[in-house]
Structure formats: structure tokens, C-alpha cells
C-alpha positions in Angstrom: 0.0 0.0 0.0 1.1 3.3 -0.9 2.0 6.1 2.0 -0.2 8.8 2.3 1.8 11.7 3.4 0.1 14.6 5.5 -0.4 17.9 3.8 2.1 20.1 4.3 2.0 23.5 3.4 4.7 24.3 0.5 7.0 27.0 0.6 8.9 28.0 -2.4 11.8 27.1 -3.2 14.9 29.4 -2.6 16.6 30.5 -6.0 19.5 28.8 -6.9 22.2 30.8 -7.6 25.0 30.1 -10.1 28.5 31.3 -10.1 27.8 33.4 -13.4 24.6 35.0 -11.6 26.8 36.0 -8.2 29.6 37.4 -10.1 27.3 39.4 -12.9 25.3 40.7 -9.6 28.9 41.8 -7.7 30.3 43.8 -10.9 26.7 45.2 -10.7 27.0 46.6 -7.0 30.6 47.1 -7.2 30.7 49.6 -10.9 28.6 52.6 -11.0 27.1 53.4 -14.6 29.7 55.2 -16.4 28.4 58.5 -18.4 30.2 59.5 -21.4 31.8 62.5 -22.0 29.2 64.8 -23.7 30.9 68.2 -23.5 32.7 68.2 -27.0 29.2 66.3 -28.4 26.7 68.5 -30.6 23.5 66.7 -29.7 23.1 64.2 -26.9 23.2 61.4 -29.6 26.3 63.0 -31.3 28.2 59.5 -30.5 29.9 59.2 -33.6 31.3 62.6 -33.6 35.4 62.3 -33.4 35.8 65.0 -30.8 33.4 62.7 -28.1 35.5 59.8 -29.9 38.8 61.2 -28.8 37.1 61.7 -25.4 35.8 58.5 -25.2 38.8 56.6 -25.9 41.0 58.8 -23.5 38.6 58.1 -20.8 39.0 54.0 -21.2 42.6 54.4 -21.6 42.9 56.0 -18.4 40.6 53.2 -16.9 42.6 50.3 -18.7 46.1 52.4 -17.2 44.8 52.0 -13.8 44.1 48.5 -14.1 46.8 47.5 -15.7 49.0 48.8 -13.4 47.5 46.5 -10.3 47.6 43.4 -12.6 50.4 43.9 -14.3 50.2 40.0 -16.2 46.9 41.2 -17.9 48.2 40.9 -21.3 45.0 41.1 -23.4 43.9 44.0 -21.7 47.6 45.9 -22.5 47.0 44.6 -26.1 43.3 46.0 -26.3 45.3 49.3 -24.4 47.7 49.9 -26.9 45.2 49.5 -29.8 43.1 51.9 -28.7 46.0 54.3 -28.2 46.8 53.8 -32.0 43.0 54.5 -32.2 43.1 57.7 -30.4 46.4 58.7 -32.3 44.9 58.4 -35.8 42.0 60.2 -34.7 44.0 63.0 -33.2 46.2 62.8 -36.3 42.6 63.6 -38.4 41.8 66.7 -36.4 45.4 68.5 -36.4 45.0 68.3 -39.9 41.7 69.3 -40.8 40.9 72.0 -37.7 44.4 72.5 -35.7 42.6 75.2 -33.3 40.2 72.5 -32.0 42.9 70.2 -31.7 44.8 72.6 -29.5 42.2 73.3 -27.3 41.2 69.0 -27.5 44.6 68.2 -26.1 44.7 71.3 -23.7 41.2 70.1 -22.3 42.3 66.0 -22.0 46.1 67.2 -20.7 47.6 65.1 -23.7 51.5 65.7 -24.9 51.6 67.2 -28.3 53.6 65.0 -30.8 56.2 66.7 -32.6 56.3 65.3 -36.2 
């Protein structure tokens, strides 16, 4: 004969938590939401612009710098680092030759060493 078990009263379940889930939920806490440098964009959605570009990549490169200098093995990060540099360079390259007075006051503003060609 089968066992009749008493009602019991159910409670749910407790989530199970994977290692992905714990990790995504610390870089969460642990990162505020970064806001991009607007002040050289014309419109809010001006993204593509290469002045907020030139901003944009100096603010990860100052990020990646700081990492990189507490893990100091991190060699895919120096390699995505140094790319961007080049990134940043060629950009920078593009607006001392087509508007050199922005591109003074661009490398004043972001405290950049002018390159000497």
C-alpha cells in the first residue's frame, strides 16, 4: 500500500544561484554606470562625432592604465590598451590636420603631450 503523506504546506523554493549569476550581480554593485563624456558632443546622440570619440577613448585608456597597473600580467587588456591608443592617435592625427585650433584646445582640455612630427 502506498503512504499517504500529510499535507504540508509548500514553501517555495529558494533560487538557486549560479557562479555566473553571483559574479554578474557583484560587478553590478561594485561599478557605477559610467556616463560618457558629452561636453565636445553636438546633440546628446552626437556619439559618432570624433571629438566625443577622442574623449571617449581617453577616458577607457585612463581606466585600462589604472588596471593594468595593479595586474600587471593582464596581457589582453595591454593589447586592447595599446590598440586603442593607436586608435586615439589616428584620430587625433585627423583633427590637427583638418581644424588644428580644435585640436589645440582638445589636447589642452584632455592634458595630452603634443607629438612633434
Amino acid at each position: 500500500m502506498p503512504k499517504v503523506r500529510k499535507e504540508e504546506k509548500k514553501q517555495p523554493k529558494a533560487k538557486k544561484t549560479t557562479v555566473k549569476a553571483e559574479v554578474k550581480a557583484r560587478r553590478a554593485e561594485a561599478k557605477p554606470a559610467k556616463k560618457a563624456p558629452t561636453r565636445s558632443a553636438k546633440k546628446k546622440a552626437d556619439t559618432g562625432s570624433v571629438y566625443f570619440q577622442i574623449k571617449n577613448f581617453s577616458a577607457k585608456i585612463a581606466a585600462l592604465t589604472e588596471h593594468l597597473k595593479e595586474h600587471k600580467h593582464d596581457f589582453d587588456s595591454r593589447r586592447g590598451l595599446l590598440i586603442m591608443v593607436g586608435k586615439r592617435r589616428r584620430l587625433l592625427n585627423y583633427v590637427k590636420k583638418n581644424d588644428p585650433e580644435r585640436y589645440d584646445k582638445l589636447i589642452e582640455s584632455l592634458k595630452l603631450k603634443k607629438v612633434i612630427e
